[in-house]
N, C-alpha and C positions, 0 to 999 in steps of 0.2 A: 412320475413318468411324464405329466402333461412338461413340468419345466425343461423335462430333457429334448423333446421336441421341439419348445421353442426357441431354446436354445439354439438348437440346429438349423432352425428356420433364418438365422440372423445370418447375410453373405461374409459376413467379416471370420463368425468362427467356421463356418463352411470351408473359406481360405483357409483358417489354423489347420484343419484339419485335413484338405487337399496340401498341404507343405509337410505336415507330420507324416502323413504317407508317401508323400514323393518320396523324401527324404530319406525313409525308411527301406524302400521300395530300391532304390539305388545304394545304398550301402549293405543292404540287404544280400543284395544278387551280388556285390563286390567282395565284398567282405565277409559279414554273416549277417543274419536275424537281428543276434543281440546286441551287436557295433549298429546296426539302423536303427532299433529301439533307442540306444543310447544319447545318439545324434540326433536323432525328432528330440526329446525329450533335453534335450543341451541347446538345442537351437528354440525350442520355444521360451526356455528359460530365458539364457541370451537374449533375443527379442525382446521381454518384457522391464528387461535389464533397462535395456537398450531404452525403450519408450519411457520409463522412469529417469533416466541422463536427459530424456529431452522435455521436460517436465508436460509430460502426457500421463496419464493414468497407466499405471503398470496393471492388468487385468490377470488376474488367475486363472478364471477360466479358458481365455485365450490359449495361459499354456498346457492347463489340463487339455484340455481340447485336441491342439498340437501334437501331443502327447499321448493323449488315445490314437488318434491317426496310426502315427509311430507303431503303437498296441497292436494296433488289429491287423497291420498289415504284416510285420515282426510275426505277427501269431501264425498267420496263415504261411508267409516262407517258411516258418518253421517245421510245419506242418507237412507241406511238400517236400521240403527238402529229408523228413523223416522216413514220410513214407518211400 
């Protein structure tokens, strides 16, 4: 648990994670839940793609990160739009 907080404490995946829920968040309310889930989780990929072309460290948790974003906010549209 302590890694998972420090993890969160670093501003870089704070951003993963504010972009995973943006993301999520606007395709969400457009489309659906599962097409925002989809798209955090395709654009953090992409991203790390992206950073390995530019011979930068492609980082995984970066898109895990991203990627939970996408999760938690996907979960909660979901959730609303259920009830």
């Amino acid at each position: 648990m302590n890694k998972l907080v420090e993890i969160f404490k670093q501003r870089d995946k704070q951003l993963h994670f504010a972009a995973g829920a943006g993301i999520a968040l606007v395709a969400g309310l457009l489309l659906s839940p599962l097409v925002g889930f989809a798209l955090a989780a395709a654009t953090g990929l992409l991203k790390e793609i992206y950073d390995s072309l530019q011979d930068e460290v492609a980082d995984t948790v970066d898109f895990w990160v991203t990627t939970f974003g996408g999760f938690v906010v996907s979960l909660i549209l979901g959730v609303v739009n259920y009830v």
